[in-house]
Structure formats: C-alpha cells, structure tokens
N, C-alpha and C positions, 0 to 999 in steps of 0.2 A: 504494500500500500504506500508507504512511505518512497517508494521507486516509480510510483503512478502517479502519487502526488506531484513529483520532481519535474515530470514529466510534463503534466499538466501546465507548471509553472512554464517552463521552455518554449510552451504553445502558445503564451495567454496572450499572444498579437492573434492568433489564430480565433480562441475564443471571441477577444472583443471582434473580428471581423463578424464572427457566427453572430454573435447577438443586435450588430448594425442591420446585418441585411433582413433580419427576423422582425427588428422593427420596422424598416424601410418597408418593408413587403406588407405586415399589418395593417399598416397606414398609409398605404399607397394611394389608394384610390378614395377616401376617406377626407370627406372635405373639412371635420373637425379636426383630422389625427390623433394626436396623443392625448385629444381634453375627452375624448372618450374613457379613458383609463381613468378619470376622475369623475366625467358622467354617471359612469355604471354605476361604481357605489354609493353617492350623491343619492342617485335613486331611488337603489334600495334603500340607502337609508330612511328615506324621506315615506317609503311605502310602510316600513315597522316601527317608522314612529308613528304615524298614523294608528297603527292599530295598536301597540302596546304605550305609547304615550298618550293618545289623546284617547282613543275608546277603553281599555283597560288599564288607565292611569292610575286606578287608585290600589289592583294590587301590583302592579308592575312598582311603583316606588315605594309599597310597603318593604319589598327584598333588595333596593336598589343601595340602601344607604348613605353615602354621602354623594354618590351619583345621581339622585332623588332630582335637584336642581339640573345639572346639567346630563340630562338623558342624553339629547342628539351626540352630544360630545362621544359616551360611553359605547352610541352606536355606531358612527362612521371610525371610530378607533378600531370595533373588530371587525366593520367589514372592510376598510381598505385592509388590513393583513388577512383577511379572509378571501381576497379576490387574488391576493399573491398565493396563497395556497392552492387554490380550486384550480387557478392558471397554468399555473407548474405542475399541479398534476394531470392535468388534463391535457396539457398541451406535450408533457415531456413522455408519457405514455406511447405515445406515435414520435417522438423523436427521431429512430433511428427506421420507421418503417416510409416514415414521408420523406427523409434524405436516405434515403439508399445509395442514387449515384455518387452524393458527395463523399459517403463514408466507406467507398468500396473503391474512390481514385484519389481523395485526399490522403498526404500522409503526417496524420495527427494522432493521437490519442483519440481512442473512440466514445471516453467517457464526456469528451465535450461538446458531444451534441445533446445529449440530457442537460448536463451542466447547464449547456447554450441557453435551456431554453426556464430555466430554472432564474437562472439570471438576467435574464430577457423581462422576467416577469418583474424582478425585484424590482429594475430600472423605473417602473408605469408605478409601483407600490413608492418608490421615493419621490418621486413625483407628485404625489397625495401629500407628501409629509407636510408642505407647507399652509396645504386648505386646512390642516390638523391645528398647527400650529396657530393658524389664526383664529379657527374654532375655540380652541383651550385660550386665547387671549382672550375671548371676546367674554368668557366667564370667568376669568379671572379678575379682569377689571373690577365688574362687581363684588365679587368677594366669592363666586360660590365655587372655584375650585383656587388652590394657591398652588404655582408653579417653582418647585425645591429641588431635592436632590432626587427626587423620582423620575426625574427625568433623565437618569442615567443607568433607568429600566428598557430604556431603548433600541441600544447597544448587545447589551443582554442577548433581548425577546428576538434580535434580528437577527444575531449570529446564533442560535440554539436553533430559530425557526428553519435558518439557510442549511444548518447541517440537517435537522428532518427530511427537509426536500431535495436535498441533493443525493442523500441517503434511499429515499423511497424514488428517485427519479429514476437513477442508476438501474435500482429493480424493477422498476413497471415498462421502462424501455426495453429492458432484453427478452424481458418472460412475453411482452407482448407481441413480438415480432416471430416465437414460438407456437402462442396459443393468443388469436387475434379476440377471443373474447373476451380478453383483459382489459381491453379498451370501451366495451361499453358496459363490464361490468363497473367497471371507474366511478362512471355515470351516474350509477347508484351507490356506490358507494361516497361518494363527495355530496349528493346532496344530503345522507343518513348525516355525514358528519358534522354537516353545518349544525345539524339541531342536538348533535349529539357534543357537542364542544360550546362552551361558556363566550358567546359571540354575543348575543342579541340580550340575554338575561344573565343575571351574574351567578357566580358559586355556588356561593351561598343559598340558593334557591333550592341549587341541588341537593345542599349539605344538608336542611334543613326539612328536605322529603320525608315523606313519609313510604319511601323504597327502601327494601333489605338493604342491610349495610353491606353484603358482597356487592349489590351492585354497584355501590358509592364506592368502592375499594375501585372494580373494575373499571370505572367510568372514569377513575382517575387516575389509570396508567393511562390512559393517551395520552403521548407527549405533548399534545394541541392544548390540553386541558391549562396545561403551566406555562404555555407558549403563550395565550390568549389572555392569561392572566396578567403575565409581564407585560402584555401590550397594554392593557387598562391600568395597569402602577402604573404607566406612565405619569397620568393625570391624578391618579386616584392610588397611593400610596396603601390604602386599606387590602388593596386588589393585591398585592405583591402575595407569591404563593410560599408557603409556609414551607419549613426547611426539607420534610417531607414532599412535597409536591412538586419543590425545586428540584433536591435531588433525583426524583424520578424523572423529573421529566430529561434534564441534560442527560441521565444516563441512559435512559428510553432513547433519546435524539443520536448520541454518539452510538448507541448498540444496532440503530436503522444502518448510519452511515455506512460503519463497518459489514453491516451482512448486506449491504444495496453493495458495495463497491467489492464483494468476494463476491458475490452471484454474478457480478455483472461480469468479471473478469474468469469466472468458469464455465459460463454461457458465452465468451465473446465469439469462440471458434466456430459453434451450432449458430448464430448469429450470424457473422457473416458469411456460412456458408449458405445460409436461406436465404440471404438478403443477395 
C-alpha cells in the first residue's frame, strides 16, 4: 500500500488532469455550471425544511437542541457533505467501466480513476463551503450560534470523510466492472443511507429511541454516523461525537480504506482483463 500510495503521488499531474476534464465534461453544456453543485443542495434543503421546520416544527426542535434556532444552518451543513458522499459513490462505482479506453492505454496507477472521481466530487463540496460560511455568519451575528474552536471540526470530518470514500470507491469500482449489478444496487443502497445517517435530524433522536439498544450499537458503526457528526461540531460544538463514536468511526474509515485498496489491487488483473 504504502508502494501505491508513492505511486499515486508520482501521478498527481495525472490525477488533477483526470479530475479537470471530469468537471469540464459535467458542465459543458450546462448554462449554470458549477452553481448547480450549490443549487442541488440549496434545494433540498429548502424542501426538508419545509416539512421538518415549518410543518413539524414543534417536535423537530424538541431533539434539535441548541440547533433549535438555527435549523436551515444544521440542514444544508449535512447535505452539502451529503451530496459529496452520494456523488462519489455513485459516480466512482462506474469509474473504471465508463473509462475503459483511458485505463487500458494510459500508463498511471489504476486507482486514480476512482480516486478521480472521489475528488472531482470534493472540488463542487468546497465550493459550498462558502454559502456555509455565510449561512453560520448570518446566525451568528445575532447571537444564536457562536463561531470558536469548532470550527477546526472541519479539517477533521473532511479528511476521515475522504478516506471513507476513497476506501469504498477503490471497492465498488473493481467488484462493479465484475458483477455490473453493483451499480444499481448502489442506488439503493445511498438512498437507505441518507435516512439511515444523522443528516436531516440529529443523534440524539436516535439515542433517545425507543429501539433495542443493539440497534443503537449497530446504527453507530457507520462511519457516516461520526462523519456527519463532525460536520454539524462545526457550528454546533454539542454535535462533536463522543470518544466512542470518534474512535469508531476513524477506525471504521481507515479499516474501508485499507480493505477498498487490497481488493482493488487483487481484482486489478480480473479487471482489466474484462475491461
């Protein structure tokens, strides 16, 4: 791994070429371009706070806690890192099946066309960061969120999140191009996950079930679980996931990495033999 990693680094003019043309190509024809990547979750945000801010407002901010005042905030926080998630997996699943010809006359590392496309994704997710930043100003002013040292839960949630998806990308790209109904079991699987990860309502909602506690145990090895956590400490320091929760999750995220980047590399040969 550590000889792949090196590897990698040797490319990374290669890489950033892969992820130009990936957005170039996205936004081609696209009279907004890149403000879609900020449309989309704008959107949806704007659709669940409709129904959980304004129609079921009053138990949505009984479990919200000091997010009570600033909901909108709490919801476009998990969905632009929710839209970097869904993108990368969704999009890095077909990685190596939509570039075939480039990965069979290029000579690169094969793992950065996942990579590519994982990182493609981040790009549209830092892109957000600033409608975030003005969001959380504009409640700060008044007083109802204060902006501290939680804001270097960011750092964190981004690099924990990037080894998840670089981890599961590695995997869903090579087993897909073996058994193509990986790709739309994806499908369903990403949108189970969105409701099955603390994005739209907080933890605590969970914690607080009245579900067996195996399932609270289960629910909380996703690594997304701690990921989506750190992403709301940004603003909301309450959110920071407890040492428990941390620990899982980075070791949950490092344990993907490593088994996406050994499968991908003992599937490379059945790989591109099909391909």
């Amino acid at each position: 791994m550590t000889a792949g990693v090196t590897a990698l680094w040797s490319h990374r003019n290669s890489l950033r070429i892969l992820v130009r043309r990936d957005l170039a190509v996205k936004y081609q024809q696209s009279v907004l371009g890149y403000l879609w990547s900020l449309i989309e979750p704008l959107g949806m945000g704007a659709i669940y706070f409709f129904v959980f801010g304004v129609l079921y407002s009053g138990p949505t901010n009984r479990h919200l806690g000091e997010a009570a005042g600033s909901y909108p905030l709490f919801l476009i926080t998990g969905i632009f890192a929710w839209m970097w998630t869904s993108s990368a997996l969704s999009e890095a699943t077909n990685a190596l099946t939509g570039q075939s010809r480039l990965i069979t006359t290029m000579n690169v590392p094969r793992q950065v066309f996942p990579i590519g496309r994982v990182t493609g994704r981040f790009a549209e997710y830092v892109a957000g960061l600033p409608i975030l930043l003005a969001v959380a100003v504009a409640y700060a002013v008044p007083g109802r969120i204060t902006l501290g040292w939680s804001l270097l839960s960011l750092p964190l949630a981004v690099a924990v999140q990037g080894t998840l998806l670089i981890g599961l990308a590695l995997l869903l790209s090579a087993v897909n191009v073996l058994m193509r109904d990986v790709e739309r079991f994806m499908r369903l699987v990403i949108r189970v996950l969105f409701y099955a990860t603390p994005i739209i309502y907080p933890l605590s909602l969970v914690r607080e079930s009245g579900m067996p506690g195996w399932i609270k145990v289960a629910y909380e090895l996703n690594p997304l679980v701690g990921i989506f956590q750190l992403q709301h400490a940004i603003w909301y320091p309450d959110e920071f996931p407890d040492a428990r929760l941390l620990t899982t999750t980075i070791a949950g995220s490092l344990l993907v990495l490593a088994a996406g980047w050994w499968a991908f590399r003992r599937l490379e040969p059945a790989v591109l033999k099909e391909l």
